[in-house]
N, C-alpha and C positions, 0 to 999 in steps of 0.2 A: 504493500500500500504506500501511497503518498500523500505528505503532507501537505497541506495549503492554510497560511494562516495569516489573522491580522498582524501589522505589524507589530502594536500594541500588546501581545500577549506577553513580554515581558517584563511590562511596564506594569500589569496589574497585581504581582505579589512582590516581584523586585521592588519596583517604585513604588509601592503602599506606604510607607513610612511618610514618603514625600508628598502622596496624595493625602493620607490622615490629616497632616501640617494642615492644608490649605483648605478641611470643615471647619465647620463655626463648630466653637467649643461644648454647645449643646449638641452635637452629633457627637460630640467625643464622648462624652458622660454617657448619653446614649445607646453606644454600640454594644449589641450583646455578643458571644458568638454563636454561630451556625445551630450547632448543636442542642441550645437555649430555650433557641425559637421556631416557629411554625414557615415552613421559605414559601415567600409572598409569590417566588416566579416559579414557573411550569414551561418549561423550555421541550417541544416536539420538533420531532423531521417530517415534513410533510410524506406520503409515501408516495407519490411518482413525483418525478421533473418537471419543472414549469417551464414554458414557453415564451418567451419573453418576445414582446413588440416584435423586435426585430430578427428572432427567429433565432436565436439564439436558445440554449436551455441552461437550468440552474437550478440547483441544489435550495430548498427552503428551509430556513430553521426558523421556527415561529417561537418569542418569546409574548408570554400572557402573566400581566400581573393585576395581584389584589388591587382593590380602589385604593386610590390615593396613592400611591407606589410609584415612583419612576426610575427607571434607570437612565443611561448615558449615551451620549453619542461618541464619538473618536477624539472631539474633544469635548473631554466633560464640562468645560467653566471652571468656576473660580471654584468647585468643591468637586469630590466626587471621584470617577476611575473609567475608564473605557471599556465597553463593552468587546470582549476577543472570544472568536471564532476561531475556531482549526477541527480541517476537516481532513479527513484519510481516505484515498479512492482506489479501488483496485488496480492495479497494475495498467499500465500502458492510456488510461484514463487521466485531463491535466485539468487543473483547476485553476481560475482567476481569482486577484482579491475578491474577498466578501467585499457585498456592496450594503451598506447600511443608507435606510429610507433620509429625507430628510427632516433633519431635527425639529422638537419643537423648542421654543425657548421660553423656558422656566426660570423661579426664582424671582427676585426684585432688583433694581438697579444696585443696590448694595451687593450681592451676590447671585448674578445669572449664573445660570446652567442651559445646557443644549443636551435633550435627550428624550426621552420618549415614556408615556405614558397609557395603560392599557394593552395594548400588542402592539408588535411591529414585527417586522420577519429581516431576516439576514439574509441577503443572496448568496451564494458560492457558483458563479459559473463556473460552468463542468463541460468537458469538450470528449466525447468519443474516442476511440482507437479506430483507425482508418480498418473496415472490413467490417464483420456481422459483428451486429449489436445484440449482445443477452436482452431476454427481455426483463429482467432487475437486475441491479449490483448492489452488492454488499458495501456499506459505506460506513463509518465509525465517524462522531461527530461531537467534538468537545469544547465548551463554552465557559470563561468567565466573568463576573461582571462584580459591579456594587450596587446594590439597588436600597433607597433611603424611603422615607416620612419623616416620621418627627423621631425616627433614629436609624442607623445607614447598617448595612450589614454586607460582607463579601460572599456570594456566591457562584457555585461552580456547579458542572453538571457533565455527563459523557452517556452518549448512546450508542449503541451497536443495529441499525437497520437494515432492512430489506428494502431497496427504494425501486421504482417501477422506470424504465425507459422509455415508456410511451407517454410523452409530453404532454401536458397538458394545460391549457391557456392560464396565465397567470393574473390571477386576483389578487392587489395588495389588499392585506390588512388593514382596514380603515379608508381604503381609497388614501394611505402615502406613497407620496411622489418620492421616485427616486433622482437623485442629478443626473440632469439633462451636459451635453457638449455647452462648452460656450460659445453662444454665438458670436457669428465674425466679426460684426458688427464694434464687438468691445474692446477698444483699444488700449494698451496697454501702454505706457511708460512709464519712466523712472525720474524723478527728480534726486542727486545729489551735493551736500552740501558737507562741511568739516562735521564727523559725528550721527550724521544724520541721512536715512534713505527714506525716501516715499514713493513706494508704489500706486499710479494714478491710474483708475477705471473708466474710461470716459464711456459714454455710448448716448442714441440718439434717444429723445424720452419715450417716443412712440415703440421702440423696438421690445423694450419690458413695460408693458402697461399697467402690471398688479402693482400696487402701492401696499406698505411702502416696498423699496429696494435696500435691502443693506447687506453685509458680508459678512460673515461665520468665518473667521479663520479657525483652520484643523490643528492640530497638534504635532510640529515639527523639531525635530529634536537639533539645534541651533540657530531656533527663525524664536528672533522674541519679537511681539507685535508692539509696540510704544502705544499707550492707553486701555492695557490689558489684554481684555477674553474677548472687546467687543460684548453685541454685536458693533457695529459701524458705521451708518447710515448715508447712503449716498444724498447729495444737494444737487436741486433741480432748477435750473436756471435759464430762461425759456424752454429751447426746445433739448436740452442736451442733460443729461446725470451726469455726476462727476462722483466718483470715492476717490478721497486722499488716504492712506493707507502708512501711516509712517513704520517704520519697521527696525531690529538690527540684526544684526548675522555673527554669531559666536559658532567660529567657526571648530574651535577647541569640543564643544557641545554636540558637534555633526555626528553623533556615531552611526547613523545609517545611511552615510553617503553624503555627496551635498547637498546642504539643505536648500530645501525647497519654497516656493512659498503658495499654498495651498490653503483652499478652503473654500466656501460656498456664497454664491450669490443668492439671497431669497429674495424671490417674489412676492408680495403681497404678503397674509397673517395665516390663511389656512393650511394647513398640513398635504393637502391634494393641490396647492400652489407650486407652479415650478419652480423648482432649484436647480442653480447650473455650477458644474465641477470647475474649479480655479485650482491650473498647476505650472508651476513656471520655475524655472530657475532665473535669479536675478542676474544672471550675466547673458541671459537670452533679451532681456529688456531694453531696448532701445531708451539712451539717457537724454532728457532736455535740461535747457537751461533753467533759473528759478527767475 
């Protein structure tokens, strides 16, 4: 079998010490362990493959929790831990990152969070071995996450299924949207200055029309955003949006490569509003003057 997993998966028990830090101290008092308590979430494998828009298939992990309950998106906010997947596919079978829906954002200005509330499913695209197709594959499927209320708890889970190969049309959970491409439309530059990087979003008003527009950045390990977790809020100036995006790059911090600078555009406030995936590296950016 093979592995495919977030990158995040070892950020959720390694980096616990450093996510614990960044609850409000009433989630510390709070925390019980596993063992304690009744687990709020119920994490299944769908049993056949979905079929995605574009024809494409993938792997479903549906996560369901108690009322009031949320867990995390990839990046959590100012509190909290990443929801990670990793999945195991038989032999000669290849997997894409999980695709997690987009976020909802929780929390108050004092302490946002991005993350999901009720169910949401986790894609795993999955691609065949060139020749006949079984009609199921045996697939092993292991998750962990933090899931809070008014106290946070770490949970984890592992399944062993039977999954069906005859695809079948794909229903999100809740009607969430998943990130969309960026359209071309959004132009991209770089202002810099001594100290100082701002990554600029321009694009025409008419091309995203759900209000508002603002940016989710992800969780990059040497990308710190200047003004936190966001969100971000683009300004609309006749017919044009603008996000200034100020940023810095410790590049000491990169352990998975160069860092990137990633994260999401949302449309409008509903969870079935489109979201589009933001991924660049800063030396791809064409620089203007200030």
């Amino acid at each position: 079998m093979s592995w495919w997993k977030l990158p995040c998966i070892r950020a959720v028990y390694a980096g616990l010490g450093i996510v614990l830090l960044g609850l409000p101290a009433a989630a510390l008092r709070e925390q019980t362990p596993p063992s304690r308590m009744a687990e709020p979430v119920k994490m299944e494998v769908l049993s056949a493959l979905a079929r995605m828009s574009d024809g494409s298939d993938a792997l479903v992990v549906r996560f369901t929790m108690e009322p009031q309950w949320h867990m995390y998106w990839s990046n959590p906010g100012d509190s909290g831990a990443a929801t990670c997947v990793t999945a195991a596919l038989p032999r000669g079978w290849t997997g894409g990152a999980p695709r997690l829906p987009r976020p909802q954002i929780l929390g108050s200005a004092d302490e946002r969070n991005y993350g999901y509330e009720r169910t949401f499913d986790v894609l795993v695209p999955v691609v065949a071995p060139v020749g006949s197709e079984p009609p199921s594959i045996s697939v092993r499927v292991h998750a962990d996450w933090m899931v809070c209320k008014d106290r946070c708890q770490v949970g984890k889970a592992s399944v062993s299924v039977e999954v069906s190969t005859e695809a079948v049309p794909y229903s999100p959970a809740l009607h969430r949207s998943y990130p969309l491409k960026l359209p071309p439309c959004v132009r991209t530059q770089m202002e810099e200055s001594p100290g100082e990087r701002v990554l600029l979003l321009t694009f025409a008003s008419a091309a995203i029309p759900q209000r508002p527009v603002r940016f989710v950045p992800d969780a990059v390990a040497g990308v710190e955003w200047v003004g936190g977790t966001g969100p971000f809020s683009a300004v609309e100036r006749g017919r044009e949006m603008t996000l200034r995006l100020p940023f810095r790059v410790n590049a000491r911090d990169a352990v998975d490569g160069p860092p990137r600078l990633r994260g999401l555009l949302l449309s409008g406030d509903r969870e079935g509003d489109p979201a589009y995936q933001f991924d660049v590296l800063p030396s791809d950016v064409a620089t203007v003057g200030r």
